[in-house]
Structure formats: structure tokens, C-alpha cells
ROSE-4610 file (N, C-alpha, C; in Angstrom, 1 decimal, always signed):
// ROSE-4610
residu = [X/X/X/X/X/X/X/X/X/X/X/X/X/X/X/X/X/X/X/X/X/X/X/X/X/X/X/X/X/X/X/X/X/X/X/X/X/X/X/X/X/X/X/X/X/X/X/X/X/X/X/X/X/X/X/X/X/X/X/X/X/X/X/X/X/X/X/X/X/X/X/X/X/X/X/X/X/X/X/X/X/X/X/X/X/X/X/X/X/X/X/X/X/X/X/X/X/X/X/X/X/X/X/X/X/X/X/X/X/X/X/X/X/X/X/X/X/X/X/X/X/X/X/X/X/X/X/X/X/X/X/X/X/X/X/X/X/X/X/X/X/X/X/X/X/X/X/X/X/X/X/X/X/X/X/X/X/X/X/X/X/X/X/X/X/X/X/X/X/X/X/X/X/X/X/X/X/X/X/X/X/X/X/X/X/X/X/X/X/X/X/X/X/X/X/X/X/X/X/X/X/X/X/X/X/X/X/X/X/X/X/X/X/X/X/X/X/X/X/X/X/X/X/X/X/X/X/X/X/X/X/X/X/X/X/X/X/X/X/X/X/X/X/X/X/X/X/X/X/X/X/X/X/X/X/X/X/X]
num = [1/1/1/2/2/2/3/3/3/4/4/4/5/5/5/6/6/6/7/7/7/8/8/8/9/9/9/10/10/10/11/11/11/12/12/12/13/13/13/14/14/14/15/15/15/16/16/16/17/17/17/18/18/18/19/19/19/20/20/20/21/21/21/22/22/22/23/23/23/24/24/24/25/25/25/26/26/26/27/27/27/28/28/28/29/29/29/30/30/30/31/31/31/32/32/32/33/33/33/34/34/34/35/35/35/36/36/36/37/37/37/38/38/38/39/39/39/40/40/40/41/41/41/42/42/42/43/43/43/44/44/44/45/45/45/46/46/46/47/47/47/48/48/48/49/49/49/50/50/50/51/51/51/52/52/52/53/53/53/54/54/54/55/55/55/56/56/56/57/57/57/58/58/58/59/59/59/60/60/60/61/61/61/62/62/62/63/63/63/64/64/64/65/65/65/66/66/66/67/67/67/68/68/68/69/69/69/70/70/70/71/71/71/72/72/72/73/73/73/74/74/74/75/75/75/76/76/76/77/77/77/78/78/78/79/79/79/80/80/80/81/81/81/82/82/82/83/83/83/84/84/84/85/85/85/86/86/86]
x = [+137.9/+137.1/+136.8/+136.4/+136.2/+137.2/+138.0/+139.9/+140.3/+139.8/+139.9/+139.0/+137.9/+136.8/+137.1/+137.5/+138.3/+139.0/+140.6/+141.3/+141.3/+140.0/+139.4/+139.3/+138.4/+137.7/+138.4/+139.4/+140.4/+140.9/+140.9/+141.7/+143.0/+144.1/+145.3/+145.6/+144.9/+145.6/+145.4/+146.4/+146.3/+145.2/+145.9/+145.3/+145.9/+145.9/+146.4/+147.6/+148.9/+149.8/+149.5/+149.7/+149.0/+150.0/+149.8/+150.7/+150.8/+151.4/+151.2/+151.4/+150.9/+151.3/+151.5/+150.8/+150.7/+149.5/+149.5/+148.0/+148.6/+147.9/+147.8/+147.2/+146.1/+145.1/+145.3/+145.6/+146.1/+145.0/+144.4/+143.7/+143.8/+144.6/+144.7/+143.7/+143.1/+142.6/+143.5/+144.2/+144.8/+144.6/+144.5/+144.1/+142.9/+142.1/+140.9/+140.7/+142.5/+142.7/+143.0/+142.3/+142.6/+143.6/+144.6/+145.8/+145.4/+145.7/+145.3/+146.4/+147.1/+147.8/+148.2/+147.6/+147.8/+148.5/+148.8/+150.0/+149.9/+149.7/+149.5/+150.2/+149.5/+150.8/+149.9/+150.6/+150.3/+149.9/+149.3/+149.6/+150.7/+151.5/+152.6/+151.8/+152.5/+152.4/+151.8/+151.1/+150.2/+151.1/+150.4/+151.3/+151.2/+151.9/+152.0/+151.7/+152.0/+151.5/+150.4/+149.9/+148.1/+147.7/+147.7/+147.0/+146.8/+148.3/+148.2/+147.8/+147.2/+146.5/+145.4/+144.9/+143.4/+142.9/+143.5/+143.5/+143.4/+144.1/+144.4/+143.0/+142.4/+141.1/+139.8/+139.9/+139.1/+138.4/+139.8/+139.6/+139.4/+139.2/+139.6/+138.0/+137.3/+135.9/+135.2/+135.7/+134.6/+134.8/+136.0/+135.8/+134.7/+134.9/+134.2/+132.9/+132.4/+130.8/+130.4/+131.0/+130.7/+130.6/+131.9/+131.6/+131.9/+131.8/+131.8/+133.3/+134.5/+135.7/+136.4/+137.7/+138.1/+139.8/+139.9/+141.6/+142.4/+143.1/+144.7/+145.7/+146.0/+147.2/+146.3/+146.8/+146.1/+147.9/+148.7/+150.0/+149.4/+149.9/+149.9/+151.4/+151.7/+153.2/+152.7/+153.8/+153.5/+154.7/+154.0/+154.6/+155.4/+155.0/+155.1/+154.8/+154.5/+154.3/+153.8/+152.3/+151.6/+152.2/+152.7/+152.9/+151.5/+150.9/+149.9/+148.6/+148.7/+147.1/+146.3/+144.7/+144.2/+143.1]
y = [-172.9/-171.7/-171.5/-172.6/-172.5/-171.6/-172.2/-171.8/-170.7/-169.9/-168.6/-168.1/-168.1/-167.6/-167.3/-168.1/-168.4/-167.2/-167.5/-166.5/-165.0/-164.7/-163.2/-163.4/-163.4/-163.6/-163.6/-163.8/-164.3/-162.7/-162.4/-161.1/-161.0/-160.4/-160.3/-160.7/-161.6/-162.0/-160.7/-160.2/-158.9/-159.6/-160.8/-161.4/-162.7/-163.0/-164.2/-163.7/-164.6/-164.1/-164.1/-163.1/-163.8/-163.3/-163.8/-162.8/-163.9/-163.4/-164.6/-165.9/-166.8/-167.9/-168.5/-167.7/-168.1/-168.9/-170.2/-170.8/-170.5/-169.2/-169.1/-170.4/-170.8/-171.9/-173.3/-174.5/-175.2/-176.7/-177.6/-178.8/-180.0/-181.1/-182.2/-183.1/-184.1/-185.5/-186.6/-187.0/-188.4/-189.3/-190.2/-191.4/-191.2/-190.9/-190.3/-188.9/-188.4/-187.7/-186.0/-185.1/-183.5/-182.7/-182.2/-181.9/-180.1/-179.1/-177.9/-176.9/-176.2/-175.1/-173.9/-172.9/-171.6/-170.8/-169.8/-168.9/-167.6/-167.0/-165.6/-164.7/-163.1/-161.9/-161.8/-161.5/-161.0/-159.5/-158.9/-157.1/-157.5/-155.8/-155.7/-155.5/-155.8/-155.8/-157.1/-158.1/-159.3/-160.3/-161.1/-162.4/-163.3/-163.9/-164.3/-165.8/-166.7/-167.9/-167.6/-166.4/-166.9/-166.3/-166.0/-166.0/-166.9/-167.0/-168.8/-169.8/-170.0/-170.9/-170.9/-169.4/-169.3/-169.3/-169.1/-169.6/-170.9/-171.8/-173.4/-173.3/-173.1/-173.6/-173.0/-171.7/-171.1/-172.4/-172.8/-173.6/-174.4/-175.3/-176.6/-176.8/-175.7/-175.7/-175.3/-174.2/-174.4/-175.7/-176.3/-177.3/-178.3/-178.7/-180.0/-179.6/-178.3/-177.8/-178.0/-177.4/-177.0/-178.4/-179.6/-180.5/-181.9/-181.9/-183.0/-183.7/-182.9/-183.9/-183.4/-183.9/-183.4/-183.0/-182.5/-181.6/-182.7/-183.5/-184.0/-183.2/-181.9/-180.9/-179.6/-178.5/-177.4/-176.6/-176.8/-176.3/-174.1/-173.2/-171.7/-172.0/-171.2/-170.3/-168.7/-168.3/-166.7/-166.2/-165.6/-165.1/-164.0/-163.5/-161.6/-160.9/-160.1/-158.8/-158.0/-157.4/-155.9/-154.7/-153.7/-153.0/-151.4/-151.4/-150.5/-151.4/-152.1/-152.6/-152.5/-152.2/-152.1/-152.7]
z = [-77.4/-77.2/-75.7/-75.3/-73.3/-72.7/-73.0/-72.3/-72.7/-73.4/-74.0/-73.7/-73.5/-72.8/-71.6/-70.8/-69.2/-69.1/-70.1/-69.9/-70.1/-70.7/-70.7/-69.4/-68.7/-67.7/-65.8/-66.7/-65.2/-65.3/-63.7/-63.6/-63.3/-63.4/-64.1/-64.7/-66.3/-67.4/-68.2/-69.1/-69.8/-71.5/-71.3/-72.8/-73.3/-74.5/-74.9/-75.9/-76.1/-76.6/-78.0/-79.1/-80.4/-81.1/-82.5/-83.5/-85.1/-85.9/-86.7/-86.8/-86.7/-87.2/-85.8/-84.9/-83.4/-83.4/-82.2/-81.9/-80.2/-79.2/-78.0/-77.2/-77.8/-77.1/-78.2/-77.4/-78.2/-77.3/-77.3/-76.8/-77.2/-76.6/-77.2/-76.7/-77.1/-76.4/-76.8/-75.8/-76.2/-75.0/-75.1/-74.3/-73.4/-74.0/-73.5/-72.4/-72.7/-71.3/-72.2/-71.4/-72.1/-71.9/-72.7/-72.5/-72.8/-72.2/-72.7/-72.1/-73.2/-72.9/-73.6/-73.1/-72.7/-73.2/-73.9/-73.8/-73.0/-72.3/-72.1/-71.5/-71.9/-71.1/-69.8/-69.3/-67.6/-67.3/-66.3/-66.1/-65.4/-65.6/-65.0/-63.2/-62.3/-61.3/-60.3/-61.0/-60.9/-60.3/-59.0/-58.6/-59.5/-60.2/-61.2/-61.1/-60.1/-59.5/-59.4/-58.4/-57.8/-59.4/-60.4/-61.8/-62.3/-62.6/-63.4/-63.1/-61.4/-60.2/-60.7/-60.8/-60.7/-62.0/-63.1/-64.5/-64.7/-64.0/-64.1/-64.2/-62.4/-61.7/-62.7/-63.3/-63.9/-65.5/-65.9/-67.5/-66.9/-65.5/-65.7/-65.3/-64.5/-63.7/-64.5/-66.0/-67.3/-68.7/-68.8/-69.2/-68.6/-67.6/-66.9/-67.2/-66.7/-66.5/-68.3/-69.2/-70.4/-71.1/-71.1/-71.7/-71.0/-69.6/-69.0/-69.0/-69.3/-69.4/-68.6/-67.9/-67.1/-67.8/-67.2/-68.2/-67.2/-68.0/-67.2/-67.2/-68.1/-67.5/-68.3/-67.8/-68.0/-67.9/-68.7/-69.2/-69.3/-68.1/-68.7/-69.0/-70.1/-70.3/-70.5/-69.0/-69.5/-70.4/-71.3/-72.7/-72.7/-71.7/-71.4/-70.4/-70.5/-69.6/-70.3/-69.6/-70.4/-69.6/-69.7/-68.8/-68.7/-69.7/-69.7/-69.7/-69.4/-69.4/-68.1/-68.1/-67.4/-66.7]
């Protein structure tokens, strides 16, 4: 829920990729260590590196604050492209 919260929140993410039988936001704990990855569409026009940067830094600085753990990979896949989004 953090990481999805995040990725509303970040500007140039259009949203999370959804659809049936889809899980967009997915979190593992293994070896005491937090694995978290992403799916999302982009706006059309968006540097697509400095999003998915500031997305990393966005989930990784409300995990830690929210439950004290620190993300060992924070995996975005961009899924798409919105081209009408605003």
C-alpha cells in the first residue's frame, strides 16, 4: 500500500498498470531484506529515467519513514505509455 501510495504521488507516473489477474505492486521479505516492484504507465512526453529515479527515492523514503525497513531493490517496470493523461 506505501508503494502505491508513492506512485500516485510521483509526478509523471500516469498510474499503475492493472487489469485482470494483474498484481502492479508486489513486496517480498526474504532474508530480512525488502524486495519491491512496481509496474507502471508513464505520461507520454516524461524522462523516463528521472521518474523511475524519483519513484525509486519516493517508495524507498516512504517505506523506511512508514515502517522502519529499508527496501534492498525497489525493481520499476514501465508497462506503457498514457498518451492522454494529465
Amino acid at each position: 500500500m506505501i508503494a502505491k501510495i508513492a506512485t500516485e504521488e510521483t509526478e509523471g507516473v500516469a498510474g499503475l498498470e492493472t487489469g485482470p489477474m494483474k498484481h502492479p505492486v508486489t513486496a517480498k521479505i526474504q532474508d530480512n531484506l525488502l524486495n519491491v516492484h512496481v509496474e507502471v504507465k508513464i505520461k507520454y512526453g516524461q524522462n523516463v529515467s528521472k521518474v523511475c529515479e524519483e519513484l525509486q527515492t519516493k517508495i524507498f523514503q516512504s517505506v523506511l519513514q512508514m515502517t522502519d525497513l529499508k527496501c534492498n531493490l525497489i525493481d520499476i517496470k514501465v508497462a506503457g505509455f498514457a498518451f492522454n493523461a494529465r
